[in-house]
C-alpha positions as CSV (number, residue, x, y, z in Angstrom):
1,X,60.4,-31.3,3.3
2,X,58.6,-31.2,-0.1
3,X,58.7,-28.0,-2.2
4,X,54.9,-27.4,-0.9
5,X,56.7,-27.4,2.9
6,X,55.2,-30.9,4.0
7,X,57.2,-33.5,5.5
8,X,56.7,-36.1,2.5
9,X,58.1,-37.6,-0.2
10,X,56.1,-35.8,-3.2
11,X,54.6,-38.8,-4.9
12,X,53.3,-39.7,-1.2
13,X,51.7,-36.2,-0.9
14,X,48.1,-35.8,-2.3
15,X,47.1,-32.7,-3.2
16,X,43.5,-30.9,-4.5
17,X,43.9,-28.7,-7.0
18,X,40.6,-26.4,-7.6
19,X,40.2,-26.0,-11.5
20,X,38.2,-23.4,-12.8
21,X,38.8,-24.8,-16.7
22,X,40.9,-21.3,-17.0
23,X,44.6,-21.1,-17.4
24,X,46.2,-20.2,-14.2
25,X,44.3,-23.4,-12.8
26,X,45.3,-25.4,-15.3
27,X,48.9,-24.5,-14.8
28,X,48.9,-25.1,-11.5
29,X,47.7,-28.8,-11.8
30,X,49.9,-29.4,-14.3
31,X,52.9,-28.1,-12.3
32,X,52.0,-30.5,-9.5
33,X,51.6,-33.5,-11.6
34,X,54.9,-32.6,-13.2
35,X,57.1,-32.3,-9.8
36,X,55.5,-35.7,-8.9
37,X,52.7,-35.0,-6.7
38,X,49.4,-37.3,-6.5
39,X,47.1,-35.0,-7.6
40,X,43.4,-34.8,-8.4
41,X,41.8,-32.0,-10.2
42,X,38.3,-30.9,-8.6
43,X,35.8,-28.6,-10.5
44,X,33.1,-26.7,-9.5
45,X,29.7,-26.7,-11.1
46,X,28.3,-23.5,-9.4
47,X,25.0,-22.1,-11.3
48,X,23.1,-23.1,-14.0
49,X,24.2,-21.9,-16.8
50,X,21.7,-23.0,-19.6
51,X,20.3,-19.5,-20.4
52,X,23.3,-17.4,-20.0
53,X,24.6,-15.6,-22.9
54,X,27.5,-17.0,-24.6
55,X,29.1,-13.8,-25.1
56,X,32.3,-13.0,-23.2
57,X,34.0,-15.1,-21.1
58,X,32.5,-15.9,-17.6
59,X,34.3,-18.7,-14.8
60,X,32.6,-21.4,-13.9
61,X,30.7,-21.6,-17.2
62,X,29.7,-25.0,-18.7
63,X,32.9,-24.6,-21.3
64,X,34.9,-24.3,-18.4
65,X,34.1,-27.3,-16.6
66,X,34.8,-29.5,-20.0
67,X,37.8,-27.3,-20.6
68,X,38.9,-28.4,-17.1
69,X,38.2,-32.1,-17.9
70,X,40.4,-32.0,-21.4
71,X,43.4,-30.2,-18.7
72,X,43.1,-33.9,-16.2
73,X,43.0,-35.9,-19.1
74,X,45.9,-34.5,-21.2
75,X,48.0,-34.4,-18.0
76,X,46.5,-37.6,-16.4
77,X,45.1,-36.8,-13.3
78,X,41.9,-37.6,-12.0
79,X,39.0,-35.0,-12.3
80,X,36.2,-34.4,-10.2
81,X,33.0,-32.3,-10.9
82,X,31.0,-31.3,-7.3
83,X,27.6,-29.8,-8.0
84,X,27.2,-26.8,-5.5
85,X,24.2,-24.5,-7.0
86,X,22.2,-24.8,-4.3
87,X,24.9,-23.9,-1.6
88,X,26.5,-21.2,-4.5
89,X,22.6,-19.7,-4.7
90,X,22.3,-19.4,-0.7
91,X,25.6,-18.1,0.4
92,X,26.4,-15.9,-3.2
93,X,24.3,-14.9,-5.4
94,X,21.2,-14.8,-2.9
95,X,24.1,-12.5,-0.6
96,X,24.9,-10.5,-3.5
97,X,21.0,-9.5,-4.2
98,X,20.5,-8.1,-0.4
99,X,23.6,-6.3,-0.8
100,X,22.3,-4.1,-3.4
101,X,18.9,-4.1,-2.2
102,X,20.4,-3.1,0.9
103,X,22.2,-0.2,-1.1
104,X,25.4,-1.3,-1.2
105,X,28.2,-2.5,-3.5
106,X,28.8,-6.1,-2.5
107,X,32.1,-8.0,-3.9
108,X,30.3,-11.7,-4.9
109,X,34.1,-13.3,-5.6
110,X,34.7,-12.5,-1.8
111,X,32.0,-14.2,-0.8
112,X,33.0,-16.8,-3.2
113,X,36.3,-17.6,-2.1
114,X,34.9,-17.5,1.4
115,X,31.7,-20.1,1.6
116,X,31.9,-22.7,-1.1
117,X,35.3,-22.1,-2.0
118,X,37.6,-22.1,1.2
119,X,35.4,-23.8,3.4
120,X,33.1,-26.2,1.6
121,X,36.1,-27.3,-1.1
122,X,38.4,-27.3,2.1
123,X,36.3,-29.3,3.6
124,X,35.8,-31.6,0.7
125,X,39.8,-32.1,0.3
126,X,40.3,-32.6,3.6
127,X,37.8,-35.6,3.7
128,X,39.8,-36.8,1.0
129,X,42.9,-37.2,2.7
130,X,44.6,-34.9,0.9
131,X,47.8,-32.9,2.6
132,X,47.0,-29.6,1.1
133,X,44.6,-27.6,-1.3
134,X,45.9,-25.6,-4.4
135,X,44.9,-23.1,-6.3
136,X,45.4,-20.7,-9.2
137,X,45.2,-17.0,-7.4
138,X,48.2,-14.9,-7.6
139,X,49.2,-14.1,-4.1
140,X,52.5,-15.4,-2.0
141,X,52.1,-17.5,1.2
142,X,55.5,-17.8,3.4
143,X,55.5,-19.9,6.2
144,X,57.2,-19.3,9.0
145,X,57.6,-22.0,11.9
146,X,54.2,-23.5,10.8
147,X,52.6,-19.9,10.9
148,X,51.5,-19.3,7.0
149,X,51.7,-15.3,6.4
150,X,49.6,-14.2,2.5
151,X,51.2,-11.4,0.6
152,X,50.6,-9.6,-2.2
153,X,51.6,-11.7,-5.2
154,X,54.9,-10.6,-6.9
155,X,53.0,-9.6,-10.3
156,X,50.9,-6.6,-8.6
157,X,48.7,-5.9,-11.9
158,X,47.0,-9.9,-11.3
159,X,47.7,-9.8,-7.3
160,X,44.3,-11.4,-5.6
161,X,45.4,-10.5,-2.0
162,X,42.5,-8.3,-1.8
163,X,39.7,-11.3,-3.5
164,X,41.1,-13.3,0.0
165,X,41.4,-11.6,3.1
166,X,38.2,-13.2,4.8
167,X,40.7,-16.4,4.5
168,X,41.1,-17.9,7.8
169,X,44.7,-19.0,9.3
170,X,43.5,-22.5,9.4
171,X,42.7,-22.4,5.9
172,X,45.7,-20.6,4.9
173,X,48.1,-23.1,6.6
174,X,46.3,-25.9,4.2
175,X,46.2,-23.8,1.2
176,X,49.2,-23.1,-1.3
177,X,49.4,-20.9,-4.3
178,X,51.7,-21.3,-6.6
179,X,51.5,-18.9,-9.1
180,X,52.3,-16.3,-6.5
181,X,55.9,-15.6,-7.5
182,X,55.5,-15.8,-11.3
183,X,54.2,-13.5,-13.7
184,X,50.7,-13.8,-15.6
185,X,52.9,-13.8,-19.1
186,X,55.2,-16.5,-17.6
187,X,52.1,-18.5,-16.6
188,X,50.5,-18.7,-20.3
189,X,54.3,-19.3,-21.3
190,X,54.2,-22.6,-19.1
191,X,50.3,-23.4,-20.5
192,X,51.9,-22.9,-24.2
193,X,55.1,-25.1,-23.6
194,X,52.9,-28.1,-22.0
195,X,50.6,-27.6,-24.8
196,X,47.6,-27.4,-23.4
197,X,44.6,-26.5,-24.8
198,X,43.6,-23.1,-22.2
199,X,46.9,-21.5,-23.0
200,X,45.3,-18.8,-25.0
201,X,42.2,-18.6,-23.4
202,X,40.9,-15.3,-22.3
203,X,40.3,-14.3,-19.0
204,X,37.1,-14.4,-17.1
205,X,35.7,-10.8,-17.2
206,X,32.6,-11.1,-15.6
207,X,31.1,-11.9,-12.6
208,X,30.0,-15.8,-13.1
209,X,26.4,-15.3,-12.5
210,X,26.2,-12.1,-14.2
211,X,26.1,-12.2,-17.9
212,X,27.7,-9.4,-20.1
213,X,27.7,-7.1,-16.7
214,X,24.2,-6.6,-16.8
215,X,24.1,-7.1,-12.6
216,X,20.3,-5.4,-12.7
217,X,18.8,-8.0,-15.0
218,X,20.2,-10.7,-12.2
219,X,18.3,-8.8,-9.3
220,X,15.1,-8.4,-11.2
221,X,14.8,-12.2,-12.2
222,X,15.6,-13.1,-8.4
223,X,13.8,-9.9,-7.0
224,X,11.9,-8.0,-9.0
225,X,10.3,-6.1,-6.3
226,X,13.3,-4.1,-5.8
227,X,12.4,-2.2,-8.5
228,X,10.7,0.8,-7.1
229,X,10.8,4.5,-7.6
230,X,11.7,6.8,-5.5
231,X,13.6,9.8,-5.4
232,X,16.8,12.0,-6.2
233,X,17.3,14.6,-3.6
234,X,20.1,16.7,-3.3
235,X,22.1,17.5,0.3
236,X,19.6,19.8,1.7
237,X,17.2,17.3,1.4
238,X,15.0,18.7,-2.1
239,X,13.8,16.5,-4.5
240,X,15.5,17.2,-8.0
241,X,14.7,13.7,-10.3
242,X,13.3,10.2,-9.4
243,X,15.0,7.1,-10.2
244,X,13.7,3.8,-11.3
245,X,15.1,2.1,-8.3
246,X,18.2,2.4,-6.1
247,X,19.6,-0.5,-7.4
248,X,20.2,0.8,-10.6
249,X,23.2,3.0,-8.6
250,X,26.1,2.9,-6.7
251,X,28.2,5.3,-4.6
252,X,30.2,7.6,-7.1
253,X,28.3,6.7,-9.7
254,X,27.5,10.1,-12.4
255,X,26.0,8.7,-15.6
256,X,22.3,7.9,-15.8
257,X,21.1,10.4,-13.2
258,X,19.2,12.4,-16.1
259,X,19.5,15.4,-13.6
260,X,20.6,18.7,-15.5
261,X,22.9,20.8,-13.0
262,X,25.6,23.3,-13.6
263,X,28.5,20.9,-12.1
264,X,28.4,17.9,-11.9
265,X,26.4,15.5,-9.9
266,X,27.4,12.1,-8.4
267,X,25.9,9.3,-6.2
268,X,26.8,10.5,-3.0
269,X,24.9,8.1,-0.6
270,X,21.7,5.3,-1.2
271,X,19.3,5.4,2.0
272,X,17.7,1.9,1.6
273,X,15.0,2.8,3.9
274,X,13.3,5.6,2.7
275,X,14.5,4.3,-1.4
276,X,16.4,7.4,-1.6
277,X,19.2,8.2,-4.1
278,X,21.3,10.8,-2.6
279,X,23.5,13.1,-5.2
280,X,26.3,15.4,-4.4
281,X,29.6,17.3,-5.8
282,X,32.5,15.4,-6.5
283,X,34.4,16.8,-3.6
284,X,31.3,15.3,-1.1
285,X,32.8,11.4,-2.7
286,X,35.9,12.3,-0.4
287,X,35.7,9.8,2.4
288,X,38.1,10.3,5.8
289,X,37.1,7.6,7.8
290,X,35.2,4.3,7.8
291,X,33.6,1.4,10.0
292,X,34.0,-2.4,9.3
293,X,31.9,-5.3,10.2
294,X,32.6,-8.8,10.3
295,X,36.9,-8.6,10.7
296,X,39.0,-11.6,9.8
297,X,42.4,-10.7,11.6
298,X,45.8,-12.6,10.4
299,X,48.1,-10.8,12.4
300,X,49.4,-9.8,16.0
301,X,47.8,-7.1,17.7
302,X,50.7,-5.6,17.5
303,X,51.3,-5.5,14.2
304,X,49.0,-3.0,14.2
305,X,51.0,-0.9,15.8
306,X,53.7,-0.4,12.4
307,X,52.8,2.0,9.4
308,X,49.4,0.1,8.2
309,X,48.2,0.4,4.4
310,X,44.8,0.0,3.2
311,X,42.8,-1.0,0.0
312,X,39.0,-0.1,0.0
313,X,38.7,-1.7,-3.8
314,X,40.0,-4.6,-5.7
315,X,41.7,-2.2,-8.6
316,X,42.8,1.1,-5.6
317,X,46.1,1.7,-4.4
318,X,47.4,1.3,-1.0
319,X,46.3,4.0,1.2
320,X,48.2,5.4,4.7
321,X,45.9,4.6,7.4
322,X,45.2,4.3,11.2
323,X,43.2,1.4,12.3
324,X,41.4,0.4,15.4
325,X,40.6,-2.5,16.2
326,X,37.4,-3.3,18.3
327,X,36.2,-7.2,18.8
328,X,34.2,-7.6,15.5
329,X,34.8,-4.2,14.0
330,X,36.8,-1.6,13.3
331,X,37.3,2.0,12.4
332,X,39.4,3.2,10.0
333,X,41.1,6.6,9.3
334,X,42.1,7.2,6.1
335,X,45.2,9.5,5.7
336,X,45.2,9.8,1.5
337,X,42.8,11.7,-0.2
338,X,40.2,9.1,-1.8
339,X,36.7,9.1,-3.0
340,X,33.8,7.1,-4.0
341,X,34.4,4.9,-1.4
342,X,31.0,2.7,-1.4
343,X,29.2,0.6,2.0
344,X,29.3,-3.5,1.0
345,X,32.8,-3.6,-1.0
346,X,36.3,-4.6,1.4
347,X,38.4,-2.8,3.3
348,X,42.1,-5.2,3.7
349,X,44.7,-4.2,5.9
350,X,48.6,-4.6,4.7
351,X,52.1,-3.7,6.1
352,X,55.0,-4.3,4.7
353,X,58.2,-6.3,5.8
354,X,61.5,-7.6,4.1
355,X,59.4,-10.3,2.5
356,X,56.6,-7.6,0.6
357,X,53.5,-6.4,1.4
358,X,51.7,-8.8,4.1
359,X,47.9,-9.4,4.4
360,X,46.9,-8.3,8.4
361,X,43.1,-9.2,7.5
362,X,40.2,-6.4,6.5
363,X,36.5,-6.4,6.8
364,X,33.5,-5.3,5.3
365,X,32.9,-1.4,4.9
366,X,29.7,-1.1,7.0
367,X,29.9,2.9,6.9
368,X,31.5,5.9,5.7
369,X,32.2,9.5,6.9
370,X,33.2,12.9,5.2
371,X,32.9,16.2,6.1
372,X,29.1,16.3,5.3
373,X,27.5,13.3,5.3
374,X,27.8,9.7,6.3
375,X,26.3,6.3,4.6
């Protein structure tokens, strides 16, 4: 048994790493190539990136894909480039735009990670004979009697679990991530050592399709129609401002309302059908339960059973929750105090054992409840 857990000598093992052109990526394939694994470097070439602006640092860019290219060469590995606009404009971007059209806050890596990522690369590597595919997230896989189990990754400030939980087992069992046990400082200390030429690249900030942050500018090119007024109306219903189109917010938002009040106001709710921005006290952001949609389930029914943590964004803590499960869906009760929760962002499930905190599965948030209001 290899180091990656596969019953073959390494240089008979052939492996796919996925290289973004950053550095954790870059690591990785040159860690494999290093212990003696057959290795080919695959990049993706996701959106067209002529017009973007050049400020910041974005994955997937054009830089990237050469940076990715100078990586295979210097360790000498073979490098592919797959062109997957089209499927990355369907199942991504064109998702991400009826999210917030649809008032919601969607999570576009998810979806990443999920469609061309994890299933169209998966599929891609497996049609190339290869015995597993690698990549650069921070999160820990342990496998157990040929069961893989994901866990939060050892350095929690660059842990990914959360970027992964739509990750099915089949995929998991193929998958490996090495970076899981290491720290993010230890990672550009192996890039610097090996002298590569990402070692003191920045990370990606942005969202790949999204330059400087600017996620309205995105919508209006693709959808300009979604640009309509309507109107700001407080809980009892009454009109108080007009806003230049509910895409422009999300849930717990307070800046840009232009709405002069004595406390504070905050996004409270977005009713996509009647183009209504709803606004609210801070206290009506506290959510105590929510619904999912669309599950991916990792774990035992029982394991549902044990003291269950939640996280309901990429950068929360872990909350003390009660789930129940129901085919497709679940509902959640949340036992912490937290607000802002917003409709279209994830909702992963985590328990912990002797070996860390273990990814159960999640969902998406279809629909929360407080005390006074649902969305």
């Amino acid at each position: 048994m290899n180091s990656l857990g596969i019953n073959k000598p390494k240089k008979e093992t052939k492996v796919v790493v996925a290289m973004s052109g950053g550095v954790d990526s870059s690591v990785v394939a040159a860690l494999m190539k290093e212990e003696g694994y057959d290795v080919t470097g695959i990049t993706l070439k996701l959106y067209d990136d002529s017009k973007q602006s050049k400020e910041g640092r974005q994955c997937c860019a054009g830089q990237d894909i050469i940076d990715a290219k100078r990586v295979s060469e210097k360790i000498n590995i073979s490098h592919e480039i797959l062109y997957y606009q089209k499927k990355f404009k369907s199942k991504v971007i064109d998702s991400f735009i009826d999210s917030y059209a649809a008032g919601e806050t969607p999570i576009p890596c998810v979806q990443c990670n999920q469609t061309v990522k994890f299933r169209d690369l998966f599929k891609y590597a497996k049609d190339l004979k290869a015995d597993a595919l690698i990549t650069g997230h921070y999160v820990t896989r342990i496998q157990k009697n040929g069961h893989a189990n994901m866990y939060r990754a050892k350095d929690f400030n660059r842990d990914q679990s959360y970027f992964l939980f739509s990750t099915t087992q089949e995929q998991l069992n193929y998958l490996r991530f090495p970076l899981g046990e290491i720290d993010k400082s230890e990672t550009r200390s192996i890039a610097k050592k090996l002298n590569l030429n990402v070692a003191d690249k920045p990370d990606s900030q942005d969202i790949c399709f999204v330059p400087n942050g600017d996620y309205s500018s995105v919508i209006k090119k693709f959808r300009p129609e979604s640009f309509k007024k309507g109107d700001i109306i407080n809980l009892k219903g009454e009109k108080i401002g007009e806003h230049q189109g509910i895409i422009n917010f999300t849930i717990g938002q307070r800046k840009g309302l232009k709405i002069s009040n004595k406390t504070p106001l905050y996004v409270v709710n977005i009713n996509a059908n009647e183009n209504k921005v709803i606004v609210g006290s801070k206290e009506n952001l506290e959510i105590k339960e929510i619904k999912l949609r669309e599950l991916n389930i990792l774990a035992r029914k029982e394991e549902f059973e044990k003291a269950i943590k939640i996280k309901v964004r990429s950068t929360g803590r872990l909350l003390n929750a009660k789930i129940n499960l129901k085919n497709d869906s679940a509902k959640v009760q949340i036992l912490d105090k937290e607000t802002g929760i917003s409709p279209g962002q994830a909702c992963v499930f985590y328990s912990k054992d002797s070996y860390g905190d273990k990814v159960l599965g999640g969902g998406w948030i279809d629909t929360t409840f407080n005390n006074k209001l649902s969305t």
